[in-house]
LUMRO-157723 format. One line per field, with one value per residue (C-alpha): chain; x, y, z; residue in one letter. Coordinates in steps of 0.5 Angstrom, whole numbers, padded with zeros to 4 digits, always signed. Each point is the difference from the previous one (the first is absolute). Layout:
<recs>
ch = c(A/...) $
east = c(X/...) $
north = c(Y/...) $
up = c(Z/...) $
aa = c(a/...) $
</recs>
This chain:
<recs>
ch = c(A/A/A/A/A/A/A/A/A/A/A/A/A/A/A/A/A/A/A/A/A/A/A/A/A/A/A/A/A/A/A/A/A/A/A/A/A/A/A/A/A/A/A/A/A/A/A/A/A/A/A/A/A/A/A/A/A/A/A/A/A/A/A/A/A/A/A/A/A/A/A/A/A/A/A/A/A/A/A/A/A/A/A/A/A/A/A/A/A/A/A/A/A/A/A/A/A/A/A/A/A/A/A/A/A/A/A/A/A/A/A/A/A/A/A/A/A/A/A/A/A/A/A/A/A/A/A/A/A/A/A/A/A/A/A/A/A/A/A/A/A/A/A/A/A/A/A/A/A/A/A/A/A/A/A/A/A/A/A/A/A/A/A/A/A/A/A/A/A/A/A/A/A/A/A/A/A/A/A/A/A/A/A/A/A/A/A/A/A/A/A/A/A/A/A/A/A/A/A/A/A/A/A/A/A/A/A/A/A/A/A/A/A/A/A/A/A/A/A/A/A/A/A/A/A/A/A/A/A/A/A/A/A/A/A/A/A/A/A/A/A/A/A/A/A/A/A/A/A/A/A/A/A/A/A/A/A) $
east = c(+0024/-0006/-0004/-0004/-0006/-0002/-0009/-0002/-0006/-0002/+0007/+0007/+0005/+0007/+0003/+0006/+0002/-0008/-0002/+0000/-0004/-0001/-0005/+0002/-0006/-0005/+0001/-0003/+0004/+0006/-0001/-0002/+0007/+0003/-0003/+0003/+0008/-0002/+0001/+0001/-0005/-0003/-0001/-0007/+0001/-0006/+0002/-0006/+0000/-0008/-0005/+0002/-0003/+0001/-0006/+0007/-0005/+0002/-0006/+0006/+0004/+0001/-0001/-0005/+0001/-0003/-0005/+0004/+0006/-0002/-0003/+0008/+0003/-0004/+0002/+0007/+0000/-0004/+0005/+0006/+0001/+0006/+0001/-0004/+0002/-0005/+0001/-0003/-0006/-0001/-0003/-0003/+0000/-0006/+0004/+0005/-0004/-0004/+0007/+0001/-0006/+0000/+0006/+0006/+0005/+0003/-0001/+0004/+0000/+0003/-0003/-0004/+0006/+0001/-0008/-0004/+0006/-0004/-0002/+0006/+0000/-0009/+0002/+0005/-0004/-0005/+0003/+0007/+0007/+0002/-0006/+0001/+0006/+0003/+0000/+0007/+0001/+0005/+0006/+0007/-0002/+0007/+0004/-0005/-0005/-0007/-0007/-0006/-0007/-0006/+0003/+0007/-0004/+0002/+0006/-0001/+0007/+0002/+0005/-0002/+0004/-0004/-0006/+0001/+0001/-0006/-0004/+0003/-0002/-0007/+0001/+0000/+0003/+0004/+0003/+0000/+0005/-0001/+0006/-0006/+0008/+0001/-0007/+0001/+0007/+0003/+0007/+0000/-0003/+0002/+0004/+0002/-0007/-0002/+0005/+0000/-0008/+0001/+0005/-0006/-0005/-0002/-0004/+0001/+0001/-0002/+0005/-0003/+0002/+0006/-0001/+0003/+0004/+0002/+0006/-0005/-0003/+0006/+0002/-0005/+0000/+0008/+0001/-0007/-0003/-0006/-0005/-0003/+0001/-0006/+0000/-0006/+0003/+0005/-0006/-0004/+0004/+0005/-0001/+0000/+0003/-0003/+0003/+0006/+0002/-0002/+0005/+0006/-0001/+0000/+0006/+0004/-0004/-0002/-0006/-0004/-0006) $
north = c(-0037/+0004/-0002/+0007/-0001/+0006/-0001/+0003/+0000/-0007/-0003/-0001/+0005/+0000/+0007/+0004/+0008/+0000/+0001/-0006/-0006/-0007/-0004/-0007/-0004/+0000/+0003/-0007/-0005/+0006/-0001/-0008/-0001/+0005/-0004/-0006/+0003/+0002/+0008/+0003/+0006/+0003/+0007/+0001/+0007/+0002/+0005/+0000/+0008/-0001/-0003/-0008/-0004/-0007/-0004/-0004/+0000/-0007/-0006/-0006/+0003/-0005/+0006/+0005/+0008/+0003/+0005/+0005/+0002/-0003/-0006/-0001/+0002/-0006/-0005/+0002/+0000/-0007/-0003/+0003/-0002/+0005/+0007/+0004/+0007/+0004/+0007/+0004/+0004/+0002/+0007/+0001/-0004/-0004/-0003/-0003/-0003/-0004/-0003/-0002/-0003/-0004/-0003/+0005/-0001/+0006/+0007/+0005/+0007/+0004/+0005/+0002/+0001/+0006/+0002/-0002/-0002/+0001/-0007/-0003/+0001/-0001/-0006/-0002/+0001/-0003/-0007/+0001/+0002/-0007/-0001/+0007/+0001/+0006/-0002/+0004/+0001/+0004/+0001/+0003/+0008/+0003/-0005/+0001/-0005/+0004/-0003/+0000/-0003/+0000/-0007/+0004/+0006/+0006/+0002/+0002/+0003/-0004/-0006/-0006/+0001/+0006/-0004/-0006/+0004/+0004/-0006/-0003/+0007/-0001/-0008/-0005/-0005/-0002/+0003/-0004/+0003/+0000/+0002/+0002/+0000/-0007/-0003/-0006/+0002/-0007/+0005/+0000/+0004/+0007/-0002/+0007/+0004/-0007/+0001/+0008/-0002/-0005/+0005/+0006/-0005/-0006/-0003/-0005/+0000/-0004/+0001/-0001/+0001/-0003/-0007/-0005/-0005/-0003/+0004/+0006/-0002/-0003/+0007/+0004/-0004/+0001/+0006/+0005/-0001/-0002/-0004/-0003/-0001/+0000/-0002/-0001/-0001/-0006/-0005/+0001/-0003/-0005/-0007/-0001/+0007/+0001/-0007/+0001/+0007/-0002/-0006/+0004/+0005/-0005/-0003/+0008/+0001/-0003/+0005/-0001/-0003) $
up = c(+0032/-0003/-0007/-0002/-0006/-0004/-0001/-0006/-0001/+0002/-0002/+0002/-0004/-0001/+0001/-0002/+0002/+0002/-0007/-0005/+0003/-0003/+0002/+0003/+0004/+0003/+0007/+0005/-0005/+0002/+0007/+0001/-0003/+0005/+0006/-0003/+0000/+0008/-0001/+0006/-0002/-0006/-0002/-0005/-0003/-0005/-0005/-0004/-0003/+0000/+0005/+0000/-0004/+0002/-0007/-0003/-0006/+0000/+0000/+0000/+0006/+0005/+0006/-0001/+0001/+0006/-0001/+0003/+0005/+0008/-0004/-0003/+0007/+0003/-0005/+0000/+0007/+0000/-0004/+0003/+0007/+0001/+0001/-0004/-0001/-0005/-0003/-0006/-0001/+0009/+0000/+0007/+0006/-0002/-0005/+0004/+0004/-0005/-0003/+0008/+0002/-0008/+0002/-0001/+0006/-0002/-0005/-0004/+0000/-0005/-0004/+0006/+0004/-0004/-0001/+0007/+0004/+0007/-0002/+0001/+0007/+0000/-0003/+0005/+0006/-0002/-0003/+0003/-0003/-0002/-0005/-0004/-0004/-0005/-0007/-0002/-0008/-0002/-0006/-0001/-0002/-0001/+0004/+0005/+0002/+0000/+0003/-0006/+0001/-0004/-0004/+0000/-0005/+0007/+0003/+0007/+0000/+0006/+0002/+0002/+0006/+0002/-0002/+0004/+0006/-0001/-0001/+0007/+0003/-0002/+0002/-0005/+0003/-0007/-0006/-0007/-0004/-0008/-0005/-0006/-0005/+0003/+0000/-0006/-0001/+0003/+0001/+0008/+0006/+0001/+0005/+0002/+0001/+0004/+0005/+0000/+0001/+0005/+0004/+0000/+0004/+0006/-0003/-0005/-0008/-0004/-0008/-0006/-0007/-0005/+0002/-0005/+0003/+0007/+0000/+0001/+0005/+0005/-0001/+0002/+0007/+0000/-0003/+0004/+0006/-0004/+0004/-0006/-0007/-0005/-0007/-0005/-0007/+0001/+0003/-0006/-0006/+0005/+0001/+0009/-0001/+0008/+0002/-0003/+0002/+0007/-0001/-0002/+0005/+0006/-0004/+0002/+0007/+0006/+0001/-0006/+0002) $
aa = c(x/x/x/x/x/x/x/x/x/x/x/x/x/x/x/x/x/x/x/x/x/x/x/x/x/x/x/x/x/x/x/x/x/x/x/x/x/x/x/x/x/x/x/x/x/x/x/x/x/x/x/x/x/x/x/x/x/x/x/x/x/x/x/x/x/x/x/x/x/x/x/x/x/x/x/x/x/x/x/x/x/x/x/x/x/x/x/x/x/x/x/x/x/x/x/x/x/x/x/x/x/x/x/x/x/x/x/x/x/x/x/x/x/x/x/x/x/x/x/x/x/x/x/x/x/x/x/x/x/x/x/x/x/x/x/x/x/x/x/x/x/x/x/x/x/x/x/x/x/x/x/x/x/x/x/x/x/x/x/x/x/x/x/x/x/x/x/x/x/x/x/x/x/x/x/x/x/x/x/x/x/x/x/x/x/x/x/x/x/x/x/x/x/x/x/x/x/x/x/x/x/x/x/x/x/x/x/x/x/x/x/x/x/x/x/x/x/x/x/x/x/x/x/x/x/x/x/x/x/x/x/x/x/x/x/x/x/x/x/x/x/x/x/x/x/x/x/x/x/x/x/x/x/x/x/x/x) $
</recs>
């Protein structure tokens, strides 16, 4: 079970269909408590449309903002203890590098897979395949799934299975797959396009998008050959929600960790 925080601008933000974002905390505090519920990886993606600001504005808060990216990267990665996988805002080689040696386990490339995708592969000889991961947005056009980037703004006219094969040609080591329809939804992962992913590819896949009860999760994992579910939304607003979650699932199956 993967939990998955959006950065905006120095906060933790709700998110539904990618567009609307509500605030909802302080990052640290978010990640903190995370360490408490024993997650088994976090996954940091920075939406910010502009340069991130990270100045919270606040005097009376009790964890001050950093002054900007790799200082939060090091204190997410201070306070975490866990695998910590970290996308947004990666242009160049340089930039992957800086999140690895700040303390990200792991990076995301997902617009860049389609503008400079030479860095992929760049990347995942450089740092090997297990510590790069291709961030795969997309939504149902005309009863087809299609992938978008650019906060879902472009469509690069493509499915996420042909887009998961190609990532794995270029040599990431994982696919994170992201419903933009069921991102905040609660209604259930897409079932359909996670298999039809998980088909195209040897690599693993991790399904977001949609989770709103237990029940989602137990059918991902019986239903897809998904080897991860993550989830963002449900951990926010829910009392031990994590702990909780982990309790059910190990109720149905003897592989939950």
């Amino acid at each position: 079970m993967i939990v998955v925080l959006y950065l905006m601008d120095g906060f933790m933000v709700r998110s539904e269909n990618f567009k609307k974002h509500q605030v909802i905390g302080h990052p640290i505090h978010h990640v903190e408590r995370l360490v408490e519920w024993d997650v088994d990886e976090l996954v940091v993606l920075d939406i910010s449309s502009g340069a991130p600001i990270f100045d919270t504005f606040r005097e009376d808060y009790k964890y001050k903002g950093s002054k900007d990216l790799l200082e939060f990267i090091r204190q997410v990665s201070i306070n975490c203890r866990i695998p910590l996988t970290f996308g947004g805002r990666i242009g160049c080689l340089g930039d992957v590098r800086e999140r690895i040696q700040n303390g990200a386990d792991k990076v995301t490339l997902n617009s860049m897979l389609a503008a400079a995708p030479e860095l992929a592969t760049k990347a995942a000889r450089a740092f090997g395949s297990q510590a790069i991961v291709a961030s795969i947005d997309y939504r149902i056009v005309d009863g087809k799934a299609t992938v978008f980037t650019n906060r879902a703004d472009t469509s690069l006219d493509v499915s996420p299975a042909d887009w998961a094969r190609r990532g794995e040609d270029l040599g990431v080591g994982e696919i994170l797959l992201n419903s933009i329809d069921r991102d905040g939804s609660a209604k259930g992962f897409d079932l359909e396009t996670i298999q039809t992913v998980v088909d195209s590819v040897r690599i693993p896949v991790i399904a977001c998008g949609g989770a709103g009860h237990p029940r989602h999760f137990l059918a991902c994992l019986e239903e897809t050959g998904a080897a991860a579910v993550a989830a963002g939304n449900i951990f926010h607003f829910t009392e031990n929600a994590y702990p909780n979650l982990k309790l059910f699932l190990r109720s149905k199956r003897d592989d939950v960790r």
